[in-house]
VOGU-3710 file (C-alpha; in Angstrom, 3 decimals, decimal comma):
1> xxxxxxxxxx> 27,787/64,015/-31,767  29,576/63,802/-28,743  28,242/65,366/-25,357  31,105/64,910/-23,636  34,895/66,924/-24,437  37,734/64,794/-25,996  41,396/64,874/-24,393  44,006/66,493/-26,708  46,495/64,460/-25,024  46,949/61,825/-27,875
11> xxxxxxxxxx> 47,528/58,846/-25,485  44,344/59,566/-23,862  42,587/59,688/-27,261  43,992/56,065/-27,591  42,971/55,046/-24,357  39,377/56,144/-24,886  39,230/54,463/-28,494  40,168/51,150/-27,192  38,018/51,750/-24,503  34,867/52,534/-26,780
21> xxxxxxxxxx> 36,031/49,285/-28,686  35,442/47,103/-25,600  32,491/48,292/-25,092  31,323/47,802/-28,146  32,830/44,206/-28,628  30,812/43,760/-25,457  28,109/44,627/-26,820  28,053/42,866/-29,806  28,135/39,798/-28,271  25,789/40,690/-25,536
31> xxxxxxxxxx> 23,560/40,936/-28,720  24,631/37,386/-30,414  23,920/36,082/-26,838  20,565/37,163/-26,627  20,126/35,990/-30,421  21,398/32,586/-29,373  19,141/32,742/-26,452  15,717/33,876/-27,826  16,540/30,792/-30,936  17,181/28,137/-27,975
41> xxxxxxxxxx> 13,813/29,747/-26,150  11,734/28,873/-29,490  13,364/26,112/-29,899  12,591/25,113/-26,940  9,187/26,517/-26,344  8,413/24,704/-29,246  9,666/21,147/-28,293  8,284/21,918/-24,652  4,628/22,513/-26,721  5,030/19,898/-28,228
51> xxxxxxxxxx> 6,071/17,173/-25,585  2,979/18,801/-23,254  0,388/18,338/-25,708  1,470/14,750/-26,201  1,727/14,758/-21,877  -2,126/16,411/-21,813  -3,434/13,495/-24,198  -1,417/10,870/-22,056  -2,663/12,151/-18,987  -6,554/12,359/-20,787
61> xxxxxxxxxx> -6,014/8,520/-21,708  -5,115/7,314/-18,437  -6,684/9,488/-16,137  -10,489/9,899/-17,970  -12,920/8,748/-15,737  -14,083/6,548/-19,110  -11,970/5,973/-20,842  -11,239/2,411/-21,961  -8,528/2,428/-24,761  -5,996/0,917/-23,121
71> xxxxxxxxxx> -5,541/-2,982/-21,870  -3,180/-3,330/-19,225  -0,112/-4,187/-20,775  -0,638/-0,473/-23,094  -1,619/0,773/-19,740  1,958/0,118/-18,180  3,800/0,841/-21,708  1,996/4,311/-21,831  3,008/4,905/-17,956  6,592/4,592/-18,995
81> xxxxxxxxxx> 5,733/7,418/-21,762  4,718/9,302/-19,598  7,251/9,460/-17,087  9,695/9,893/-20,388  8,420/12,678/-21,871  8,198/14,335/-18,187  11,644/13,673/-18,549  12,439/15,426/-21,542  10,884/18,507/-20,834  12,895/18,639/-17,340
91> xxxxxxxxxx> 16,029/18,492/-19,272  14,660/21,040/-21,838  14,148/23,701/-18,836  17,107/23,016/-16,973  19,537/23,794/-20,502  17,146/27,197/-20,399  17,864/27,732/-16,751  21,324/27,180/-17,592  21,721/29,527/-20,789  20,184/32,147/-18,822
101> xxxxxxxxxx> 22,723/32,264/-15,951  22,242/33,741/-12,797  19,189/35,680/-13,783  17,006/31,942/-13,464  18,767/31,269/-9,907  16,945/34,341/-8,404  13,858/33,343/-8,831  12,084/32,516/-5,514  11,715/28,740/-4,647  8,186/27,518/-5,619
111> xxxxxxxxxx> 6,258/26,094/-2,533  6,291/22,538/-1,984  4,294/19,998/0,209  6,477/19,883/3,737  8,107/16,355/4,124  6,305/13,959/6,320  6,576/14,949/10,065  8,013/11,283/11,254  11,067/11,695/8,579  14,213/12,065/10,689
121> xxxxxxxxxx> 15,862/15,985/10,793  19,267/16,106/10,620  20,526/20,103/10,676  22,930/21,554/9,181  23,911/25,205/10,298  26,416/27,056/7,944  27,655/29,865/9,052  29,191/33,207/6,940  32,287/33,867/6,791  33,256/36,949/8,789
131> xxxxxxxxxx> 35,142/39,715/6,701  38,701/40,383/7,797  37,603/44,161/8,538  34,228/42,674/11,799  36,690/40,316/13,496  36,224/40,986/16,571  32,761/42,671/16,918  29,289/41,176/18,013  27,188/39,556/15,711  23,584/39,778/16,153
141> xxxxxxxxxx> 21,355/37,098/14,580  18,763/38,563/12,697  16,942/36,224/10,671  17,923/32,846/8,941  16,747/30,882/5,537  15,572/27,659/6,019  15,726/25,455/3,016  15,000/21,007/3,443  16,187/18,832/0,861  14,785/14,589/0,761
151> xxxxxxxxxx> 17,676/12,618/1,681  18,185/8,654/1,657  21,026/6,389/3,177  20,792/3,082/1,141  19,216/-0,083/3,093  22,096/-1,414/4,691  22,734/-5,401/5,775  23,875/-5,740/9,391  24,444/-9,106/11,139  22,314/-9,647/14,495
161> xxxxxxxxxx> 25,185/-11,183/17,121  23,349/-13,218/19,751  25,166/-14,383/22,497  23,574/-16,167/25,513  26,244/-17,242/28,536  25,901/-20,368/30,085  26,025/-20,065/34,099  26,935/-22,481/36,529  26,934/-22,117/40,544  29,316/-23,376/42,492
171> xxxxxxxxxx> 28,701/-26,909/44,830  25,521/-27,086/43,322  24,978/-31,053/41,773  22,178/-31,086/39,947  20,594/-27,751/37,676  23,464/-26,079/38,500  23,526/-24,343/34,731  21,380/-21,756/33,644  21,256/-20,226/29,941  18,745/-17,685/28,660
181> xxxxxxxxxx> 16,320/-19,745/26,106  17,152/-19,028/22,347  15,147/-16,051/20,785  12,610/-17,786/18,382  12,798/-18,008/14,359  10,349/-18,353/12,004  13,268/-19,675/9,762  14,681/-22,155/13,139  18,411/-22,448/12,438  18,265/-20,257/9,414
191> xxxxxxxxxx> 20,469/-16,896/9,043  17,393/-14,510/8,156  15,961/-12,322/10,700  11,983/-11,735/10,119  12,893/-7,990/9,305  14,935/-9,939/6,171  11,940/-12,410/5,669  9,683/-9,697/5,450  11,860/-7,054/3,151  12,199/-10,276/0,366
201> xxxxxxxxxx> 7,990/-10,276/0,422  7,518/-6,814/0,269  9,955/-6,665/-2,646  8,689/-9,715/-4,547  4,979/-9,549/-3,950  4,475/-5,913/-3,195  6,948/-4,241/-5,063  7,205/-6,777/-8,210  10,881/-7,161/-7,869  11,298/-10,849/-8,429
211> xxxxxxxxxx> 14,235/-12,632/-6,141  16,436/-12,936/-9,458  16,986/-8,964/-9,264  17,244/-9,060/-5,647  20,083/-11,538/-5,443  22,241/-8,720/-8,088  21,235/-5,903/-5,793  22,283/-7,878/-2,245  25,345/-8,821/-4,137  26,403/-5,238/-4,451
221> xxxxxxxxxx> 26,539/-4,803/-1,030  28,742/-8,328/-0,694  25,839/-10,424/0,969  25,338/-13,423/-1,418  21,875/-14,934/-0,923  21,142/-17,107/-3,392  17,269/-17,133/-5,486  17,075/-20,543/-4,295  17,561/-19,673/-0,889  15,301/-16,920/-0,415
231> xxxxxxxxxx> 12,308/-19,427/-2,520  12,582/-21,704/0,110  11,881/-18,749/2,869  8,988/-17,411/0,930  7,633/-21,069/0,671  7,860/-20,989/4,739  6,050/-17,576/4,905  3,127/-18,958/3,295  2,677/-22,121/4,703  2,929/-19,502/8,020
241> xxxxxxxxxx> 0,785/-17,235/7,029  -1,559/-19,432/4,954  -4,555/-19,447/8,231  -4,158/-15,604/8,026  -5,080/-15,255/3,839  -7,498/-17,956/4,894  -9,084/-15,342/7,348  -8,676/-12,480/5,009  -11,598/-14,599/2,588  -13,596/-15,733/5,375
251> xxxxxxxxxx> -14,048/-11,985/6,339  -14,456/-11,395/2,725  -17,288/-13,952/2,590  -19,098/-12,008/5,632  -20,057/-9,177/3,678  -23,342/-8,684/1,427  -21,700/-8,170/-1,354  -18,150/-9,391/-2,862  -16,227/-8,498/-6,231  -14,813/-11,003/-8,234
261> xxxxxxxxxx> -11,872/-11,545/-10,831  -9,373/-12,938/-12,039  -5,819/-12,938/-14,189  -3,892/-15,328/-15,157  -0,352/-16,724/-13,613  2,081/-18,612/-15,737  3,406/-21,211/-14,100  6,504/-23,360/-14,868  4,848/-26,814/-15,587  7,783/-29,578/-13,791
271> xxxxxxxxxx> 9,388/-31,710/-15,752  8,329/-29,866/-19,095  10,493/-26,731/-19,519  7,949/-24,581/-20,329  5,009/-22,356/-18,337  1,352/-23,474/-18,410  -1,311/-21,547/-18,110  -2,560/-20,769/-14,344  -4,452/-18,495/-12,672  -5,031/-15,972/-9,689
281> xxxxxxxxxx> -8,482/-15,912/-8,408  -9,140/-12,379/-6,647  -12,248/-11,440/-4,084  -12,748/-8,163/-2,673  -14,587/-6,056/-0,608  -14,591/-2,728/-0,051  -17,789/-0,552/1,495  -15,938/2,685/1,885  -18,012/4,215/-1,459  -20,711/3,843/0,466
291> xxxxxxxxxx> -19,431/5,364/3,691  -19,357/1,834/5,032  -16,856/1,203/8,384  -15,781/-2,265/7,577  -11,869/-2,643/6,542  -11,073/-3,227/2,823  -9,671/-6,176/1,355  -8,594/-8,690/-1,383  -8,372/-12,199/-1,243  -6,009/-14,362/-3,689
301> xxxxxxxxxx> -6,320/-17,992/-4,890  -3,931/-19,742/-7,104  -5,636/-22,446/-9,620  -4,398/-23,931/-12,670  -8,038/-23,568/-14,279  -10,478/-20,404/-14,712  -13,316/-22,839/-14,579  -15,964/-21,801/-12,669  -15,856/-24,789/-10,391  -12,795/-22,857/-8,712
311> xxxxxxxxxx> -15,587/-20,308/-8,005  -17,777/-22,535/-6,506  -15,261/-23,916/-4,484  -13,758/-20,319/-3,431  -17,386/-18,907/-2,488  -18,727/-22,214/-0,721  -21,229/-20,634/1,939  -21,708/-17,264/0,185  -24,713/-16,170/-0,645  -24,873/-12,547/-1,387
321> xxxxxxxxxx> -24,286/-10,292/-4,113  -21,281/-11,026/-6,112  -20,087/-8,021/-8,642  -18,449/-9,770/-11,940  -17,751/-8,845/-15,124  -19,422/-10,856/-17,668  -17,162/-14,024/-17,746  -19,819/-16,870/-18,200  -18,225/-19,258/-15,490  -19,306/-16,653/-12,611
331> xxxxxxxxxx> -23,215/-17,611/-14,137  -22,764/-20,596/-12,393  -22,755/-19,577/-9,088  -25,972/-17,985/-9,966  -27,589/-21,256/-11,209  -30,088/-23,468/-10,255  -26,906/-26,294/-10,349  -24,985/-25,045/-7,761  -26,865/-27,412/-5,064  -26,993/-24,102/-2,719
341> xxxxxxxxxx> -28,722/-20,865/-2,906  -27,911/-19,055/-5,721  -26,063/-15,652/-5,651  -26,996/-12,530/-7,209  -24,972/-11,537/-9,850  -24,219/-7,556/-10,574  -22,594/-7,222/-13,830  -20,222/-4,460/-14,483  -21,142/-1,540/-16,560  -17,489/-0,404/-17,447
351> xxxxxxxxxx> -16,975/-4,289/-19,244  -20,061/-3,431/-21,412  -19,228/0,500/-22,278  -15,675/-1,621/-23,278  -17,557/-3,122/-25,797  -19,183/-0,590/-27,555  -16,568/2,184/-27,205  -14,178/-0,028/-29,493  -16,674/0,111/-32,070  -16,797/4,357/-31,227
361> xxxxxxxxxx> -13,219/4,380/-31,663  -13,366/2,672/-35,224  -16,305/4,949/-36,281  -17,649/1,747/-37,603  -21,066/2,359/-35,810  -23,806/5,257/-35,000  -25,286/3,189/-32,478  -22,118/2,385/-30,013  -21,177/6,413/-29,921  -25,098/7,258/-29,397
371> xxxxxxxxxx> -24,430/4,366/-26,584  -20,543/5,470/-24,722  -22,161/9,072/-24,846  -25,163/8,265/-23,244  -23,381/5,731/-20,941  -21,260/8,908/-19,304  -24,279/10,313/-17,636  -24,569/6,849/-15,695  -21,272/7,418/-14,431  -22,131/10,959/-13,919
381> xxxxxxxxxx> -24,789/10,280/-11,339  -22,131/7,819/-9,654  -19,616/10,928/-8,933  -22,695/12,388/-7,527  -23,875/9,399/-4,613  -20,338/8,648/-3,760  -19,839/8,260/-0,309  -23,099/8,645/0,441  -25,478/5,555/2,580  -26,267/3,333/0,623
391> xxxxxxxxxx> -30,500/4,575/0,380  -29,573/7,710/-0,618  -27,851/6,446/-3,487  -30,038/4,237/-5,039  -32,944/7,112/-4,567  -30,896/8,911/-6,585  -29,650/6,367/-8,690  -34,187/5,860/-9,424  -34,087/9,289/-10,333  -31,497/9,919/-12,385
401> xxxxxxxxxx> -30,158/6,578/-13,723  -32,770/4,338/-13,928  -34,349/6,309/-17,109  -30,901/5,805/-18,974  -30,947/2,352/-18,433  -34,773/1,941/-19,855  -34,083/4,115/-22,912  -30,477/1,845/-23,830  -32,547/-1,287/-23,495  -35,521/-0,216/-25,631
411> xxxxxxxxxx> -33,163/1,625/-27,931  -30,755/-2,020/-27,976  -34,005/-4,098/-28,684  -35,258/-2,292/-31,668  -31,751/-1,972/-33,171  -30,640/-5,941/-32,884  -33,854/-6,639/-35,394  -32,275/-4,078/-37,841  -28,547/-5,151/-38,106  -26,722/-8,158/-39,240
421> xxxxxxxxxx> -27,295/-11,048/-36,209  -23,408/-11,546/-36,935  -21,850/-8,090/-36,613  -19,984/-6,997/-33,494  -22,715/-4,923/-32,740  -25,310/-7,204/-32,540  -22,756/-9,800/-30,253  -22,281/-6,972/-28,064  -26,174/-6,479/-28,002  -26,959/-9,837/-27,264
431> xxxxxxxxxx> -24,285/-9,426/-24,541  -26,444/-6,894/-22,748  -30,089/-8,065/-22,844  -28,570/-11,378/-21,778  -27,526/-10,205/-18,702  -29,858/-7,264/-18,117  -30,828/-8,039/-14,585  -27,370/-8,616/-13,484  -26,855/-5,162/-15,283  -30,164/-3,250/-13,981
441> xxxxxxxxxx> -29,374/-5,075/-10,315  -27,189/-1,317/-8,938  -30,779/0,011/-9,381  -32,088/-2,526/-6,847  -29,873/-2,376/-3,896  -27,882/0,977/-2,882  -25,136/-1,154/-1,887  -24,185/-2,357/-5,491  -21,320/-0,452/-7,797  -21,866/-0,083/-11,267
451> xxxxxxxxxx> -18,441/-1,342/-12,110  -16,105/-3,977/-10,716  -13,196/-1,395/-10,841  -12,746/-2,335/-6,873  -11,172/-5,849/-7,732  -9,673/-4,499/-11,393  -7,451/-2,145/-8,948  -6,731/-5,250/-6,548  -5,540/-7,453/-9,315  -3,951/-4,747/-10,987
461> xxxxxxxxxx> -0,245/-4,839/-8,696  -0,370/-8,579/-9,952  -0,216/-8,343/-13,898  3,058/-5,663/-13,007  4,573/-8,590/-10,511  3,767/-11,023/-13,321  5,264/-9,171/-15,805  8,655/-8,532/-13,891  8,953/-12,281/-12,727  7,771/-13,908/-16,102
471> xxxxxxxxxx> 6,208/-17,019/-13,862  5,848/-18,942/-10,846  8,185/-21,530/-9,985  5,307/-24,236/-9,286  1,869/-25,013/-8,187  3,668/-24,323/-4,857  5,162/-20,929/-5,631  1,878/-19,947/-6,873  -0,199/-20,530/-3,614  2,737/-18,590/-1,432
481> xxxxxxxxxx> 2,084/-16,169/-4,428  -1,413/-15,769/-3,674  -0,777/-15,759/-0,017  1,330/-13,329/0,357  -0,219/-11,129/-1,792  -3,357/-11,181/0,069  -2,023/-10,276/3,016  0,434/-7,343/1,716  -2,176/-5,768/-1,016  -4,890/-5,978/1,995
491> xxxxxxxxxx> -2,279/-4,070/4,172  -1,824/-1,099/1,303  -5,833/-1,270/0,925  -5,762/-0,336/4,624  -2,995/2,495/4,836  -0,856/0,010/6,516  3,094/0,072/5,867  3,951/-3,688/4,129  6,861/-4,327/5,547  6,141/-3,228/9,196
501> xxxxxxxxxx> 2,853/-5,543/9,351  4,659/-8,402/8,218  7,645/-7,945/10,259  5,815/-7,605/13,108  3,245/-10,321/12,422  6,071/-12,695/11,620  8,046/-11,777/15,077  4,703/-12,441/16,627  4,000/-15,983/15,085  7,540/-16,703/15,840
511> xxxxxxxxxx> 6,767/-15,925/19,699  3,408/-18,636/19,596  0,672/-15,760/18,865  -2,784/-18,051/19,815  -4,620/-19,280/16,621  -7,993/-17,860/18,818  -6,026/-14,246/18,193  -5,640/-14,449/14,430  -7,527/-11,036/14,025  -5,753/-9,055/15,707
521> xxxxxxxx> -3,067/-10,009/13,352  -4,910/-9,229/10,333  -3,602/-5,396/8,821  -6,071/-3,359/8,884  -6,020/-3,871/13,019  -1,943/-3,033/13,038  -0,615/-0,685/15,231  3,191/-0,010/15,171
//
């Protein structure tokens, strides 16, 4: 029933039914909106669920502190997952932000880290429009909102005019012209500026953008420089900065203990067509998780062998601790036939868990999950010690992790007589007890890691540059690979921007910086 009196005026009666019907039109599909809505939400609740769960186990696999189902190539081809399905469930959220109309635009901002204090402010101030019925009048500010968006202008090419007048005096015979000297080059008589030198590097070496892509991306801005060109600069900048990577291992060969690796580099072979098989030769050090005040840093060497004679020839005059996985040639060094004092090899924990864990994964053996779960608590103890002096970690490590290791060795020793002497299990045995006191060796000395993870994340940049520029052009290329990528991985290891150390370290060795100086030029001593 009504509550409300109808007109008799028949017009009105009209008026009022048509009215009713809009509102109830209006209604209606107010209703099929918020069907259509609440079937998108599940629908998209669902495919959210979904694409987080398979995020979550992404995230699991390539942040776990152990785990170790992924080479590196997986590694990258999961990373690119990842960042897709992130991308999928933005555009899910913004067609829901979108269906649900001004309602979703009211919500406050969520609070975000403030941009970097040296990024350059440029303010914009827009002010209201005053309503025709206040012209006139006083306004009185009484508040403001503040909101800062990331901007970017794209790198832009300028040309560097240098003009330097030539002066003469008049009745003056003899010196009677002066001219300002020309500026020096690292290039001399070339068109690149260091600041151009040192963006190719960065990009190449740092960024893994090979010179191929970087000749399309100059091109778009109408600067042709051709690949060829810009090989022939790098091949300057390492014969330039060659003493400085030379440095870099010599400082690397000061400390008591040095990480070693390395990866290989395909090389285009001359004259054949086709890539051989090379290799990059990386040694580390870094004392920081052990609160240690020396600088990090990697060292590079380009060989076309991973014999262990490279090795010897890298580490002549070293005779600490070297950490290693369990490649054979690195035994070597720790050999009666090296001619020198022998090293002392720590072998890396993470390479054996490797081992066993794919024999967890398969569920093909008792023994290896008994082994990667007990394994954790080593690692367990290491989050513990971190960053702590180096005595205070191996007390600790005595306590706590020196049981585990007895109780795997006993338990490996009375399981190898039980199993088949050719089953994985019993190779990866073997494996162990033949290196136990390389193994047992982070129990010994506080200074020791129980994984070579430091140099795994050194070489790492240098599979993804690899990858991107398919080989190096020559023996040649290869060195001014390994060169330059000492020098700009040791300046990331140190917080130091790539592209300003090099820049500046190029302008300097332009200018005659003294050989006697070469520290000061090394990155983790830059100052901008």
């Amino acid at each position: 029933m009504l509550d409300f009196p109808l007109p008799d005026d028949v017009d009105a009666l009209k008026a009022l039914v048509r009215v009713m019907a809009e509102k109830a039109a209006r209604t209606e599909a107010l209703e099929s909106e918020i069907r259509d809505l609440k079937v998108l939400n599940a629908a998209a609740d669902e495919r959210i669920a979904r694409l987080t769960s398979i995020l979550k186990a992404l995230e699991r696999n390539r942040f776990g502190k152990r785990s170790e189902k992924l080479g590196a190539a997986a590694a990258e081809q999961q990373a690119f997952v990842f960042e897709e399905i992130q991308t999928g469930i933005a555009e899910i959220k913004a067609g829901l932000d979108k269906a649900g109309g001004s309602a979703k635009q009211k919500r406050a901002p969520r609070p975000r880290k403030a941009f970097a204090s040296h990024l350059e402010r440029v303010e914009v101030v827009i002010e209201p429009e005053v309503p025709a019925e206040h012209l006139g009048k006083e306004k009185i500010k009484i508040g403001e909102d503040v909101c800062e968006r990331l901007d970017v202008e794209p790198p832009r090419f300028r040309v560097i005019v240098t003009r330097r007048p030539k002066y003469a005096f008049k009745d003056v015979d003899v010196d009677g012209v002066i001219q300002a000297p020309a500026p020096a080059r690292i290039i001399e008589g070339g068109i690149p500026t260091e600041a151009l030198l040192a963006m190719i590097a960065v990009s190449k070496y740092a960024d893994g953008l090979p010179l191929y892509r970087q000749e399309g991306i100059y091109a778009r801005d109408g600067v042709e420089l051709d690949r060829s060109l810009m090989a022939q600069w790098m091949g300057r900048l390492g014969f330039e900065l060659e003493p400085l990577s030379d440095h870099v291992l010599w400082r690397i060969k000061q400390s008591p203990r040095v990480f070693a690796d390395e990866t290989t580099l395909p090389t285009l072979e001359p004259g054949a067509g086709k890539a051989k098989k090379a290799y990059l030769w990386a040694y580390a050090r870094d004392d920081r998780p052990f609160g240690g005040g020396d600088p990090p840093m990697v060292a590079y060497r380009f060989e076309d062998s991973r014999s262990g004679d490279c090795a010897l020839r890298h580490l002549k005059g070293y005779y600490g601790i070297l950490q290693v996985d369990g490649y054979a040639a690195y035994q070597r060094l720790a050999g009666a036939d090296r001619g020198e004092k022998a090293l002392l090899l720590a072998c890396c924990w993470a390479h054996l868990r490797r081992r066993f864990y794919e024999l967890h994964v398969a569920g093909s053996s008792s023994l290896a999950t008994a082994t990667v779960e007990r394994m954790k608590d080593l690692w367990s103890v290491e989050d513990q010690v971190r960053d702590l002096m180096p005595d205070d970690r191996l007390a600790a490590r005595r306590q706590s992790s020196a049981p585990i290791v007895a109780e795997l060795f006993a338990r490996w020793e009375r399981e190898l007589a039980l199993i088949s002497g050719k089953s994985k299990l019993a190779e990866h045995i073997r494996y162990a007890l033949g290196r136990r006191a390389s193994l047992e060796l982070f129990l010994a000395d506080g200074h020791v890691e129980i994984d070579s993870n430091v140099v795994e994340r050194a070489i790492r940049p240098q599979t993804i540059t690899r990858k991107n520029a398919l080989f190096a052009g020559s023996d040649g290329g290869g060195r001014t690979w390994a060169t330059l990528a000492t020098l700009l991985t040791t300046a990331k290891m140190n917080g130091a921007d790539p592209f300003a150390w090099l820049k500046q370290t190029l302008e300097r060795i332009a200018n005659g910086w003294p050989n006697r100086d070469i520290e000061a030029l090394m990155p983790w001593n830059y100052v901008a």
